[in-house]
C-alpha positions as CSV (number, residue, x, y, z in Angstrom):
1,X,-86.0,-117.8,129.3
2,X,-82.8,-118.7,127.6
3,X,-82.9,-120.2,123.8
4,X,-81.1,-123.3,123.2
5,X,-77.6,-121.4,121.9
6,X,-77.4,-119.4,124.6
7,X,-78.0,-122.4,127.1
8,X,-75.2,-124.5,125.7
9,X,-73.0,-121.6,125.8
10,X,-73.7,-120.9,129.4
11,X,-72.8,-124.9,129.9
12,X,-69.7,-124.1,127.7
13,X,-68.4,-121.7,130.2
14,X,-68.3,-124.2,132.9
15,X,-65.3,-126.8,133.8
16,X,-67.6,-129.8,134.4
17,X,-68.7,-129.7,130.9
18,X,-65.3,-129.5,129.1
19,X,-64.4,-132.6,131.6
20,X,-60.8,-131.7,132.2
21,X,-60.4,-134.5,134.7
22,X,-60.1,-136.6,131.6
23,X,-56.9,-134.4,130.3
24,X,-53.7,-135.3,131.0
25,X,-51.6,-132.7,131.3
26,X,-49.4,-131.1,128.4
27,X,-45.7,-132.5,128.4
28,X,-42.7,-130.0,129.1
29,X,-42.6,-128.5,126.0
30,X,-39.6,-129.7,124.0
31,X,-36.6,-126.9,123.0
32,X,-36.9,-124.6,120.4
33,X,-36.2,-125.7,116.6
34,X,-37.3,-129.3,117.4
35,X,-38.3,-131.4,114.5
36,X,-41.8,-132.3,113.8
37,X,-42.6,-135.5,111.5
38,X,-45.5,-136.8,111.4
39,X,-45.7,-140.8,111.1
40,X,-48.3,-141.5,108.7
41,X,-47.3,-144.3,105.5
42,X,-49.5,-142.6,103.3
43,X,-47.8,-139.2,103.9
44,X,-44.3,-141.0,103.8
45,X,-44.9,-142.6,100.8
46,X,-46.4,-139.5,99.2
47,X,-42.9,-137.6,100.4
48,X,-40.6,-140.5,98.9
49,X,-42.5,-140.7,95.5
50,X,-42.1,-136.6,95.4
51,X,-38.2,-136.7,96.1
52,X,-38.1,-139.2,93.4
53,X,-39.8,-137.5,90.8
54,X,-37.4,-134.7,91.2
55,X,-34.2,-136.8,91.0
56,X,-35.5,-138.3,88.1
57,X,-35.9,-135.5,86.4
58,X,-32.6,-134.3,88.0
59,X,-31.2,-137.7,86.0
60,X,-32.6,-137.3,82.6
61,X,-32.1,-133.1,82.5
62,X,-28.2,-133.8,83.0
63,X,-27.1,-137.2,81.6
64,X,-29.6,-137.6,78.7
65,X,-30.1,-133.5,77.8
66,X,-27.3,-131.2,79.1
67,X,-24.1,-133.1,79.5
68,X,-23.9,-134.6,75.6
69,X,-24.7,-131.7,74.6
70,X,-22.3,-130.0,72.4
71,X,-23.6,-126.3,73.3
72,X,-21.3,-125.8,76.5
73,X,-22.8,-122.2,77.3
74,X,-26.2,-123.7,76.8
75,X,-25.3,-127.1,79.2
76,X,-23.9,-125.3,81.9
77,X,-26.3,-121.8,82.5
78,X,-29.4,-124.4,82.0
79,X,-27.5,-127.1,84.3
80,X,-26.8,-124.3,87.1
81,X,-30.0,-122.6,86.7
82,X,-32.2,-126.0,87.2
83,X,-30.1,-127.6,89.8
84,X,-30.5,-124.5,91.9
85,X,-34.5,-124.6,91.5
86,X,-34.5,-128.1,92.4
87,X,-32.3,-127.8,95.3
88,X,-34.8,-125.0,96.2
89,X,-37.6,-127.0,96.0
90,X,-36.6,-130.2,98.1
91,X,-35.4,-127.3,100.5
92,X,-38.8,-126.1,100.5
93,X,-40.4,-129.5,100.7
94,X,-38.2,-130.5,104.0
95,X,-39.1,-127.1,105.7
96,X,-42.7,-127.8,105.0
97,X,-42.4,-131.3,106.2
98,X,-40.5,-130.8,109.3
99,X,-41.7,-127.7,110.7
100,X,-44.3,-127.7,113.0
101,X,-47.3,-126.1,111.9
102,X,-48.8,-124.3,114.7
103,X,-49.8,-127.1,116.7
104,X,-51.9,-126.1,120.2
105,X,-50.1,-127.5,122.9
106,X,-51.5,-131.0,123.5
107,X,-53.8,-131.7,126.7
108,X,-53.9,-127.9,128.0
109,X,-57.5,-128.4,128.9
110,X,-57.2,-129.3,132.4
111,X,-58.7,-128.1,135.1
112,X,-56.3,-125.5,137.0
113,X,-55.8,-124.1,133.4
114,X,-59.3,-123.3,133.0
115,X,-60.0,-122.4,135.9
116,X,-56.9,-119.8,135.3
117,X,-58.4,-117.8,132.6
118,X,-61.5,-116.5,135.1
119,X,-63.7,-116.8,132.4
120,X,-66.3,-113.5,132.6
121,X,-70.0,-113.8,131.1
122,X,-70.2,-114.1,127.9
123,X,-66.5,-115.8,127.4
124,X,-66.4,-119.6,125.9
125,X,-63.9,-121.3,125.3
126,X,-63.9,-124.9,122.7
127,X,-62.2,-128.0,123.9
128,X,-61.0,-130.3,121.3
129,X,-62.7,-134.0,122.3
130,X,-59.5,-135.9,120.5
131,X,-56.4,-134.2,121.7
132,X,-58.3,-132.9,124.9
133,X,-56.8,-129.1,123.6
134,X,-58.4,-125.9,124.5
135,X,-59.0,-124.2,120.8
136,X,-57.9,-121.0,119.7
137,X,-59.8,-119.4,117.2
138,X,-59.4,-120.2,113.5
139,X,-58.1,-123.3,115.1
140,X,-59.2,-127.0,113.5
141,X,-58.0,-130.3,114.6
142,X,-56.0,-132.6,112.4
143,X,-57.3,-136.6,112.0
144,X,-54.0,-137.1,110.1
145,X,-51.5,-135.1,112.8
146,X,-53.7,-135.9,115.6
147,X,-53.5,-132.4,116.7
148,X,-55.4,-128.7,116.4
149,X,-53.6,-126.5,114.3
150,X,-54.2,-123.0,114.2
151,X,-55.0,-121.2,110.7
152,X,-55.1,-124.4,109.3
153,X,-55.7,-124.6,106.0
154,X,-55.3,-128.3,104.7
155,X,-53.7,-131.1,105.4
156,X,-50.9,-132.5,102.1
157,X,-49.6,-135.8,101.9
158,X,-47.0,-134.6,99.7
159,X,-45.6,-132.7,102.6
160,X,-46.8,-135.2,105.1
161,X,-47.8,-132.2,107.1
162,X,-50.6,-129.5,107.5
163,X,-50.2,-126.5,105.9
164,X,-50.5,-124.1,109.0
165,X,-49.6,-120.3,110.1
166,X,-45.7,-121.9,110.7
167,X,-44.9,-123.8,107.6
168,X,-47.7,-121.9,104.8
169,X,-44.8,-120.1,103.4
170,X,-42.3,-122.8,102.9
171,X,-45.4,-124.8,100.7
172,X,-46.2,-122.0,98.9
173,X,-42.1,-121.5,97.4
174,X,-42.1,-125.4,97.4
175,X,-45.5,-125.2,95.0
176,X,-43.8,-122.3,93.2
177,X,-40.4,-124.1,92.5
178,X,-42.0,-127.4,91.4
179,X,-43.7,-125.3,88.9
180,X,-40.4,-123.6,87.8
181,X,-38.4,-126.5,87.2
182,X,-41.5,-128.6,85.4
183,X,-41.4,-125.5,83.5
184,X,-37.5,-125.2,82.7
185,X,-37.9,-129.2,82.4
186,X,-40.6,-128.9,79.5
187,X,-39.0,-126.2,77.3
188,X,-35.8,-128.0,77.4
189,X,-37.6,-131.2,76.2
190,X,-39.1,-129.3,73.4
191,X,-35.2,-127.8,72.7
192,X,-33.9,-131.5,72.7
193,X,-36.2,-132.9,70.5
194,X,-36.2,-130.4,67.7
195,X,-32.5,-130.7,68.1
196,X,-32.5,-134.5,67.6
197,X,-34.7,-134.5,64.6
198,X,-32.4,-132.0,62.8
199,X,-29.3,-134.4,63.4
200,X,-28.8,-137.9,63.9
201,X,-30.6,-139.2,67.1
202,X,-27.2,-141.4,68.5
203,X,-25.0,-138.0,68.9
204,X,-27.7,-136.2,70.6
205,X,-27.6,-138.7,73.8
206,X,-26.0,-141.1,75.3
207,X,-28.7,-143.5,75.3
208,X,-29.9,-145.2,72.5
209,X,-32.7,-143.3,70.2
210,X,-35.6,-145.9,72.0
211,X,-34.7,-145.2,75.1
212,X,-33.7,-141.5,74.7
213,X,-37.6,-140.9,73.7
214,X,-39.1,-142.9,76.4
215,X,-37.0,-141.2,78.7
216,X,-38.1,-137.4,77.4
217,X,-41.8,-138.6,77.0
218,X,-42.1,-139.8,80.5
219,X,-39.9,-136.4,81.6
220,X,-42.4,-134.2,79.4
221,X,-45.9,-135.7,81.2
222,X,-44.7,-135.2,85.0
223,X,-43.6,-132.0,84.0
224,X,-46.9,-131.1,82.7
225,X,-49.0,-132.6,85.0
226,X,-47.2,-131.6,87.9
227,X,-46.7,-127.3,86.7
228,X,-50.5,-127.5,85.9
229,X,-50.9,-129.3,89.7
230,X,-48.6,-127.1,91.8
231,X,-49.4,-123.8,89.7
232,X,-52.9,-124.1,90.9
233,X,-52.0,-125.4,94.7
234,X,-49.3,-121.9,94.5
235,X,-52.3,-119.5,93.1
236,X,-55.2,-121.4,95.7
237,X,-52.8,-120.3,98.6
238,X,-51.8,-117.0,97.4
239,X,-55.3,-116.2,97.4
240,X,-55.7,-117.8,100.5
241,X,-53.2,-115.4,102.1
242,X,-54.1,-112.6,100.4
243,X,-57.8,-112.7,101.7
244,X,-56.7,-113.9,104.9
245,X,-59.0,-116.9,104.8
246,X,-57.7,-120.1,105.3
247,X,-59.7,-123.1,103.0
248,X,-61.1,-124.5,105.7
249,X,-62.6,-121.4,106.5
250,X,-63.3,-121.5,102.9
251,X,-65.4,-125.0,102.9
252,X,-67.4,-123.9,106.0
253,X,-68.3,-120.6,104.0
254,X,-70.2,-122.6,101.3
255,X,-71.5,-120.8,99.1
256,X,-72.7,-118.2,101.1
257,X,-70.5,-114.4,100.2
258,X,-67.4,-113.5,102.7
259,X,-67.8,-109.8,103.5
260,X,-64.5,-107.8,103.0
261,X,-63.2,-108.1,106.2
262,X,-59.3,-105.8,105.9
263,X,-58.0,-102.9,103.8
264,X,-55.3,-103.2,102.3
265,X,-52.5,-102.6,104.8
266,X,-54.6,-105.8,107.0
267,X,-53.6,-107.6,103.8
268,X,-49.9,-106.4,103.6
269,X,-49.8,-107.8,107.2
270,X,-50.6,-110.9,106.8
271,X,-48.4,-111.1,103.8
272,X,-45.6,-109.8,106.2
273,X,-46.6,-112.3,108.8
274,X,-46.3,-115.3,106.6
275,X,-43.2,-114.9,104.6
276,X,-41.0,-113.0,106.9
277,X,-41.6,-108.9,106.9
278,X,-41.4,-106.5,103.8
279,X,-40.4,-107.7,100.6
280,X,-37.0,-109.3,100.5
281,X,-34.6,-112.2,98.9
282,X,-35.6,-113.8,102.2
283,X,-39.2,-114.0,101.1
284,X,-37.6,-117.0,98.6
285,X,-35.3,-118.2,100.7
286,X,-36.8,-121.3,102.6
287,X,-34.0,-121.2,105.4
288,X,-35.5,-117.9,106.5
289,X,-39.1,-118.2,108.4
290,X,-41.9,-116.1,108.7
291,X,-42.9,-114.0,111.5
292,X,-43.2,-116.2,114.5
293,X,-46.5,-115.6,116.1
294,X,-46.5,-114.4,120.1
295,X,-47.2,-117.1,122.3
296,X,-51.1,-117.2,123.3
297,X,-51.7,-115.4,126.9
298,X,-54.6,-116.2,128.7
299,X,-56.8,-114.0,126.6
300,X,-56.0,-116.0,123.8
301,X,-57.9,-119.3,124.5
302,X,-61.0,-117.1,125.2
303,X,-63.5,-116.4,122.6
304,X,-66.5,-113.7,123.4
305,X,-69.9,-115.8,122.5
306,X,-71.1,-112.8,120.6
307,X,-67.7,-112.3,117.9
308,X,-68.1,-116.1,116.8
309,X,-69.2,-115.5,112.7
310,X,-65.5,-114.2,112.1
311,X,-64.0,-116.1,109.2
312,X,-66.6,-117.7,107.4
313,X,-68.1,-119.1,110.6
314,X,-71.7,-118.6,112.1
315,X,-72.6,-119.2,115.6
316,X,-74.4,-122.5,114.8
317,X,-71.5,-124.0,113.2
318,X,-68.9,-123.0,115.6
319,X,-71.9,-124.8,118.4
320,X,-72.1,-127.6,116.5
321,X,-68.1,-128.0,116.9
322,X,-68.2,-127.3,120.4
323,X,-70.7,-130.3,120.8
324,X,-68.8,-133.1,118.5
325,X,-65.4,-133.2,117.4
326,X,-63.7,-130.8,115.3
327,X,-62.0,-132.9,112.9
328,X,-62.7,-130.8,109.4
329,X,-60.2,-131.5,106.8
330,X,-58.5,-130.7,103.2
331,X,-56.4,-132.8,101.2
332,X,-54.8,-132.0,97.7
333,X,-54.7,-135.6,96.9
């Protein structure tokens, strides 16, 4: 007599339950390099407010610090040296918003293209109820994108995107400049002021001394509050990458221990994967990509019932997604 588990699985396997008569099928896929944006006002929103927290810093750095300053040397290597961080990081910020993450192509569950894989005892395969998407594994389904993204690991409004296996590198740089120039931004606060309390406050800007201070006060908290933010977002997906665990994966876990699941060249490759090969320039440069994944073949969609507790997942959990929808989700509102 079969348990429970192993009767739903058995259902799994067949057509009728993962009703592809309610799929329509997937468009004709678009060509390579289109953009992806996702229309969502809070994400929007969350993208404008970013843009404009770097200009504004952008504003006060030159016309209130570097420009009247009277140190040329010091006004143009600092000028230079911040302008090409925060060029870097709105670079960074448009890859991660406009590159699609990994999304599963979009009503694939149909029923000539299940019936294609000749699934063999013991095979499932996971429908997503939502966007009616057969699931890869490590695959979750966005509420926000309305799609299943594979190796997703949250969605950001910041980037009004997911972070998936496509775009993970270009939020980690975007993370890792934000911190540089709130960084840059705070020490040359600190410079300023000491310099304006050792001479007379209307030759050390252009404003006047009021305005000059509430200008470097409001400068000094983003900076602080956003290098404390995006220094732990760039060390959460370090680790993220470097354990090859997305934090998904990491929420389902609890708080239950992850065996060591790679040595240390399984960590170099997933390292290579996601920012582009061995170490390079290119691994900061966010007009180069990482290593685009190979197209899924038929084995792809198919999971075996038995290798389900991979990645933080037990066969219980990866059931219960299988009979509701799999909508799990991360922000880092």
């Amino acid at each position: 007599m079969l348990i429970p588990t192993h009767h739903f699985r058995d259902i799994e396997r067949k057509p009728v339950y993962l009703q592809p008569e309610k799929c329509v099928p997937p468009p004709y896929p678009g060509p390579a390099g289109t953009m992806w944006f996702i229309r969502d006002g809070c994400g929007i929103a969350c993208a404008i407010v970013t843009w404009f927290l770097v200009l504004y810093a952008e504003f006060v750095v030159l016309f209130v610090m570097l420009i009247p300053s009277r140190d040329y040397v010091y006004s143009v290597i600092n000028g230079i040296l911040f302008n090409l961080l925060a060029f870097l990081a709105l670079a960074s910020h448009c890859r991660a918003m406009l590159t699609d993450p990994g999304a599963v192509p979009k009503g694939n569950a149909t029923k000539e293209f299940i019936e294609s894989l000749q699934l063999k005892p013991g095979q499932v395969v996971y429908k997503c109820p939502k966007c009616c998407s057969i699931k890869p594994d490590r695959a979750h389904h966005c509420s926000v994108c309305k799609r299943c993204i594979r190796k997703m690991d949250h969605h950001c409004p910041w980037v009004n995107n997911c972070v998936g296996e496509n775009n993970q590198k270009y939020f980690v740089l975007f993370t890792m400049y934000i911190a540089l120039i709130s960084l840059h931004a705070l020490v040359m606060v600190g410079l300023h002021f000491l310099r304006c309390f050792e001479e007379d406050w209307t030759k050390c800007s252009y404003f006047s001394p009021p305005t000059t201070v509430i200008l470097l006060i409001l400068l000094c908290f983003e900076g602080l509050l956003f290098l404390i933010f995006t220094s732990v977002m760039f060390g959460t997906q370090v680790h993220s990458i470097c354990t090859d665990e997305t934090g998904i994966e990491r929420l389902k876990r609890k708080h239950q221990p992850r065996e060591h699941q790679g040595s240390w060249e399984t960590v170099r490759e997933t390292v290579r994967e996601t920012f582009g090969g061995d170490f390079s320039p290119n691994w900061f440069n966010p007009f180069s990509g990482p290593c685009h994944p190979e197209l899924l073949n038929d084995g792809g969609w198919v999971r075996q019932a038995e290798s389900l507790s991979g990645h933080g997942e037990t066969s219980s959990e990866r059931l219960q997604e299988s009979k509701s929808e799999d909508s799990a989700e991360v922000t880092d509102e």
